[in-house]
LUMROGU-40942 format. One record per residue (C-alpha): residue number from 1; z, x, y; residue in three letters. Coordinates in nm, 2 decimals. Layout:
LUMROGU-40942
+-----+--------+--------+--------+--------+
| num |     pz |     px |     py | residu |
+-----+--------+--------+--------+--------+
| NUM |      Z |      X |      Y |    ala |
...
+-----+--------+--------+--------+--------+
***
This chain:
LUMROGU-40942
+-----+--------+--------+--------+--------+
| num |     pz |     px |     py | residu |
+-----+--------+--------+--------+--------+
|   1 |  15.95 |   7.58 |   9.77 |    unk |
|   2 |  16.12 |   7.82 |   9.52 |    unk |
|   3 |  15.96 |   8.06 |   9.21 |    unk |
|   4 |  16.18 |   8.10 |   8.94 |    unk |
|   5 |  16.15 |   8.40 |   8.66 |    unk |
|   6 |  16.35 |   8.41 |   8.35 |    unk |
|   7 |  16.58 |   8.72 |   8.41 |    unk |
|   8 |  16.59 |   8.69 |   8.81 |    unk |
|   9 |  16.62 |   8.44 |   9.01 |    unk |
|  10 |  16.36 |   8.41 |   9.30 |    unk |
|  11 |  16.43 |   8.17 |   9.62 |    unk |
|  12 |  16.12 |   8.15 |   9.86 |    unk |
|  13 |  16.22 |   8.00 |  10.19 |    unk |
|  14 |  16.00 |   7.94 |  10.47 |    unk |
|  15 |  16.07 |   8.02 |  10.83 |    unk |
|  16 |  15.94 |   7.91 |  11.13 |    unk |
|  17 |  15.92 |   8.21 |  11.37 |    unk |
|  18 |  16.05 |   8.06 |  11.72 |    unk |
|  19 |  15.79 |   8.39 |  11.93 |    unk |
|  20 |  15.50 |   8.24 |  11.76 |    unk |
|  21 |  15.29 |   8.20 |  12.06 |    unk |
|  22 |  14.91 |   8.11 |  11.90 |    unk |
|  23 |  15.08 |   7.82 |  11.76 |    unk |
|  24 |  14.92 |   7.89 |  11.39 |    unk |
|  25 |  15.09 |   7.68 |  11.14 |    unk |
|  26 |  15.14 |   7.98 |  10.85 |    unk |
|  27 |  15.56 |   8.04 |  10.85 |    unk |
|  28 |  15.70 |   8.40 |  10.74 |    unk |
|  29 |  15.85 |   8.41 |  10.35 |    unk |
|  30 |  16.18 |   8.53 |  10.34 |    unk |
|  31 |  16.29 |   8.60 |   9.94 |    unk |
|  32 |  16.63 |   8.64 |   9.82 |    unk |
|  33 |  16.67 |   8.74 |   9.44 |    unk |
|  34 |  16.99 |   8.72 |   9.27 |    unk |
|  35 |  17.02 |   8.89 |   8.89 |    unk |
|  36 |  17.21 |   8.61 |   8.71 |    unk |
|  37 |  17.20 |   8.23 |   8.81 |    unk |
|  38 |  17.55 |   7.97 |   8.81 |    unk |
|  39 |  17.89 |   8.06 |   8.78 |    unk |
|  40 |  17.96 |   8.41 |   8.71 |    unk |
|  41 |  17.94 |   8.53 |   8.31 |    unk |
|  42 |  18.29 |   8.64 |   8.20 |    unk |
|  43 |  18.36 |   8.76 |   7.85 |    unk |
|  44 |  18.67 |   8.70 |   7.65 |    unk |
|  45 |  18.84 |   9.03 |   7.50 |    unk |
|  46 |  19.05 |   9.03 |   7.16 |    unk |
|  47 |  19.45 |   8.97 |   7.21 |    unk |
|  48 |  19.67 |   9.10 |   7.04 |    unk |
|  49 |  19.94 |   8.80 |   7.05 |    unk |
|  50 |  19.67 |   8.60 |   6.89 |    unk |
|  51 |  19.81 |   8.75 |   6.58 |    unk |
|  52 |  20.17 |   8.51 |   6.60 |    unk |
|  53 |  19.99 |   8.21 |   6.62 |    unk |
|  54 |  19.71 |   8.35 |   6.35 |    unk |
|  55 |  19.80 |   8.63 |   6.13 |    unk |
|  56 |  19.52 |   8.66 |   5.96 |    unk |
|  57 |  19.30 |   8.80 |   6.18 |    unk |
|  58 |  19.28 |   9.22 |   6.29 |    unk |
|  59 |  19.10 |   9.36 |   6.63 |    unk |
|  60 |  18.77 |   9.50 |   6.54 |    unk |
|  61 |  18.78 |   9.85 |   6.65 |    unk |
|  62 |  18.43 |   9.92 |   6.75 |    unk |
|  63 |  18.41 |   9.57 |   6.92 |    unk |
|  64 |  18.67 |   9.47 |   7.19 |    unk |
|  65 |  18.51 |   9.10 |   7.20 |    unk |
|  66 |  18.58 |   9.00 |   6.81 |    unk |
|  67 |  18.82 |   8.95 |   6.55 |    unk |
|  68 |  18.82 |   8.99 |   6.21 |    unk |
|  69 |  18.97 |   8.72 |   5.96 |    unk |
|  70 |  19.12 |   8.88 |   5.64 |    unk |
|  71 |  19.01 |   8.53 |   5.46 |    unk |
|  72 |  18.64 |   8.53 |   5.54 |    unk |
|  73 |  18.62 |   8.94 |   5.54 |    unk |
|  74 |  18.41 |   8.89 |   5.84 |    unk |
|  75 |  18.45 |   8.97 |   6.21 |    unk |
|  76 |  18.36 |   8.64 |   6.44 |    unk |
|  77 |  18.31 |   8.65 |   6.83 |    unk |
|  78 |  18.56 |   8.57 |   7.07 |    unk |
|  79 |  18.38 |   8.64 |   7.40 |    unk |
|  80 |  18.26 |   8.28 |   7.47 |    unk |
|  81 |  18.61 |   8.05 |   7.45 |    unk |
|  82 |  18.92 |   8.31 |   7.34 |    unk |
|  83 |  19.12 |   8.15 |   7.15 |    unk |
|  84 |  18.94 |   7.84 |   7.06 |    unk |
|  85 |  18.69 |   8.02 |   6.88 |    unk |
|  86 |  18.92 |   8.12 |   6.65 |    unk |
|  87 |  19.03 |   7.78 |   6.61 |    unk |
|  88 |  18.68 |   7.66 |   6.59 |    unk |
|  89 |  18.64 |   7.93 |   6.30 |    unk |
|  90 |  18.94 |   7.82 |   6.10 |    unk |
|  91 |  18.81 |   7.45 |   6.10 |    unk |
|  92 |  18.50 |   7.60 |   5.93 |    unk |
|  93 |  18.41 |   7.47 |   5.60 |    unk |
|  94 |  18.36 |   7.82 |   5.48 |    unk |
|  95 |  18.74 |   7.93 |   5.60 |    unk |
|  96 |  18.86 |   7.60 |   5.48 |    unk |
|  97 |  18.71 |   7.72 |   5.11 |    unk |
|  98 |  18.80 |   8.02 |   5.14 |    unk |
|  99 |  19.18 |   7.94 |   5.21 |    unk |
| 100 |  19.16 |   7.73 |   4.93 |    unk |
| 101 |  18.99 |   7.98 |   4.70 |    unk |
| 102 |  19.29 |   8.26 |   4.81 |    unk |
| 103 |  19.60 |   7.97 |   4.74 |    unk |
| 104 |  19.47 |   7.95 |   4.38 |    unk |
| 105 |  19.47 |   8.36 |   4.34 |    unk |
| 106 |  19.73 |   8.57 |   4.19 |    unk |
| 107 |  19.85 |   8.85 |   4.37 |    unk |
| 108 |  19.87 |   9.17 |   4.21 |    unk |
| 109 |  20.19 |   9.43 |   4.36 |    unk |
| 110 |  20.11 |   9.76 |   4.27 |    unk |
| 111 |  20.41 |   9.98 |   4.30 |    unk |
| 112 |  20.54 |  10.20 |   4.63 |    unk |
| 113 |  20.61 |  10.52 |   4.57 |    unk |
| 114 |  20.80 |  10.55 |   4.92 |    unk |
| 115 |  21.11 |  10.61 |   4.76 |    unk |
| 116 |  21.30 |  10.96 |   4.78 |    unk |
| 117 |  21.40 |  10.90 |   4.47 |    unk |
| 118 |  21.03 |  10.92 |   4.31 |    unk |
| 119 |  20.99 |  11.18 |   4.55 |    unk |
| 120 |  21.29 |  11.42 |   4.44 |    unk |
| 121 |  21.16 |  11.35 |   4.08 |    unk |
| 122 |  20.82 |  11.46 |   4.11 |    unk |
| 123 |  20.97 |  11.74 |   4.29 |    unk |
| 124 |  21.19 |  11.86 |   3.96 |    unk |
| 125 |  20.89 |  11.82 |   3.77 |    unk |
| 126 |  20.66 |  12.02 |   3.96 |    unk |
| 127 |  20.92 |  12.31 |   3.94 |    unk |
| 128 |  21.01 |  12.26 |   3.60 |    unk |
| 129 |  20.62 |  12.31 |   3.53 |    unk |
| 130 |  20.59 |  12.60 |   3.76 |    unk |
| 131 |  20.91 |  12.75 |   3.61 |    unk |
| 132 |  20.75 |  12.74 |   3.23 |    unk |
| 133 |  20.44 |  12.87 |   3.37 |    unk |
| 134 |  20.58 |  13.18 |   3.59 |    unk |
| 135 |  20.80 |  13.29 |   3.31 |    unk |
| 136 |  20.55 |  13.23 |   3.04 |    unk |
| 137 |  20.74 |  13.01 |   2.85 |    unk |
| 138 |  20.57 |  12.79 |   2.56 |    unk |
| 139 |  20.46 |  12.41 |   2.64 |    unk |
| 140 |  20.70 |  12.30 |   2.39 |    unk |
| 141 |  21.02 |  12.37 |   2.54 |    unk |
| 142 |  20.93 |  12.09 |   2.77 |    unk |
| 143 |  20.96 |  11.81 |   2.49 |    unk |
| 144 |  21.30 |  11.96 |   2.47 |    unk |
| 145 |  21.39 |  11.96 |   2.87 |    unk |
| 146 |  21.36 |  11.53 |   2.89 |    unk |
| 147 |  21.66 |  11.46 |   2.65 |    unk |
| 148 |  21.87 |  11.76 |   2.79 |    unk |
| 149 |  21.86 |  11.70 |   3.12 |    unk |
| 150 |  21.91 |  11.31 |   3.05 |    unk |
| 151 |  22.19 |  11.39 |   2.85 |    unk |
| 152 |  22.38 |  11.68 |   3.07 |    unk |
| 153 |  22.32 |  11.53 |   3.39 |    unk |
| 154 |  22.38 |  11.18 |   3.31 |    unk |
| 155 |  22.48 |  11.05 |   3.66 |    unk |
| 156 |  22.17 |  11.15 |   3.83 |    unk |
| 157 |  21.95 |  10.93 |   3.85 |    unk |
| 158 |  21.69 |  11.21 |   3.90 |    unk |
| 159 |  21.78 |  11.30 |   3.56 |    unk |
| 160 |  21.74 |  10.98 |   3.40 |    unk |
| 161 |  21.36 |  10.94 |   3.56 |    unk |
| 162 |  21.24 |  11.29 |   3.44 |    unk |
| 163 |  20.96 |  11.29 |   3.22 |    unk |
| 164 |  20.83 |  11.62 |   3.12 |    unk |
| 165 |  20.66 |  11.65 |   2.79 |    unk |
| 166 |  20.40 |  11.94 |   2.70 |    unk |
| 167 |  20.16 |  11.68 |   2.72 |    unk |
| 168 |  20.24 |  11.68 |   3.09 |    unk |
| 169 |  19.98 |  11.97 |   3.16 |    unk |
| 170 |  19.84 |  11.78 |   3.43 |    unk |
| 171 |  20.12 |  11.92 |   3.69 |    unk |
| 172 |  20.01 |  12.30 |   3.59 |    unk |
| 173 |  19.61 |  12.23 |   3.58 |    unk |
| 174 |  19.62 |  12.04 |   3.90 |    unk |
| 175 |  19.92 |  12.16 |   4.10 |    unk |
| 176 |  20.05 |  12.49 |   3.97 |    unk |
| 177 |  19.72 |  12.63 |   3.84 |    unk |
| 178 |  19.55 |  12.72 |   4.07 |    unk |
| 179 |  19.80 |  12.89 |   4.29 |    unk |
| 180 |  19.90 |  13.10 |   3.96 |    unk |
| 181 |  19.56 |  13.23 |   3.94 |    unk |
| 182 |  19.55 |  13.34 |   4.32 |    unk |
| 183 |  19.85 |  13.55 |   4.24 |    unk |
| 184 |  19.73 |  13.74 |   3.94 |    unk |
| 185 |  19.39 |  13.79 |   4.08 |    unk |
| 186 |  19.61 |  13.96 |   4.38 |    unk |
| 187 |  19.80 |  14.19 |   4.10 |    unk |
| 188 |  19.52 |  14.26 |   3.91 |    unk |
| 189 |  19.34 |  14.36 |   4.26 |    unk |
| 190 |  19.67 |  14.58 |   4.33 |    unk |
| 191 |  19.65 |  14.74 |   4.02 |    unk |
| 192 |  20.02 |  14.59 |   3.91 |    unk |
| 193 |  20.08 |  14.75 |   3.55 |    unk |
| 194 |  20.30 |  14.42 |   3.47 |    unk |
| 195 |  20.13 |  14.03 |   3.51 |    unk |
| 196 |  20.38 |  13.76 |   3.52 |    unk |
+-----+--------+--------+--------+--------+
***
């Protein structure tokens, strides 16, 4: 005879005791109980190689046993089968749609500004700007400074991408600004008789 529960499992087995001397027929219980029941539970983690076969899918950071397709925008388990449920999710109707839906979408490339050459430009800009605000020289010399520098230094391409107009004020409110102020608070503090 055996009880069963739903989280353990219970075996009752009966045993006769062999120094039973008054003959009575009532045998001793012996229980063993065993947490889970079968073949042992394993769980399948994300792997990375995954990713040749499938390259639409990411780890999920917060959970080691899912993946996340780029094309749904949703994670999925992994932890019963591995690999085949991901290839049980990409025969899904909804992936299937949703492949579809992303083959008939334009792509949109925004610009990378990852190039030194942007870099060294916004950099003569900045301290152009900083230049005319340090020296307290009028906004307007600025429209001036585009077509001077494009036309003195006409083999740099530095040159040929700088922009600065007086309408360019947002390098000196947002960059140059505030640093500006800091130092003629600190001279007025001091007591300088000259502000720059």
């Amino acid at each position: 005879m055996s009880d069963s529960t739903s989280d353990d499992i219970t075996t009752t087995t009966y045993l006769s005791d062999s120094n039973d001397l008054d003959g009575s027929s009532n045998p001793k219980k012996a229980k063993v109980t065993r947490k889970t029941h079968g073949a042992a539970v394993y769980r399948t983690k994300f792997n990375p190689q995954w990713r040749e076969k499938f390259p639409f899918i990411d780890k999920v950071s917060d959970d080691i046993y899912s993946f996340y397709c780029n094309i749904c925008k949703r994670s999925v388990k992994c932890s019963h089968m591995g690999i085949t449920d991901i290839e049980r999710h990409v025969g899904n109707q909804m992936h299937i749609a949703n492949v579809k839906a992303a083959r008939g979408q334009r792509t949109i490339n925004f610009p990378r500004y990852d190039s030194p050459l942007i870099e060294k430009t916004t950099r003569a800009e900045v301290k152009i700007a900083t230049m005319l605000v340090k020296h307290n020289i009028p906004l307007a010399v600025a429209d001036e400074l585009t077509p001077l520098f494009q036309d003195v230094f006409s083999d740099s391409q530095i040159a040929k991408n700088f922009s600065s107009r007086r309408t360019k004020t947002c390098i000196i409110n947002g960059a140059v600004a505030p640093r500006f102020q800091s130092i003629l608070v600190d001279k007025m503090k001091n007591g300088m008789d000259h502000l720059p």
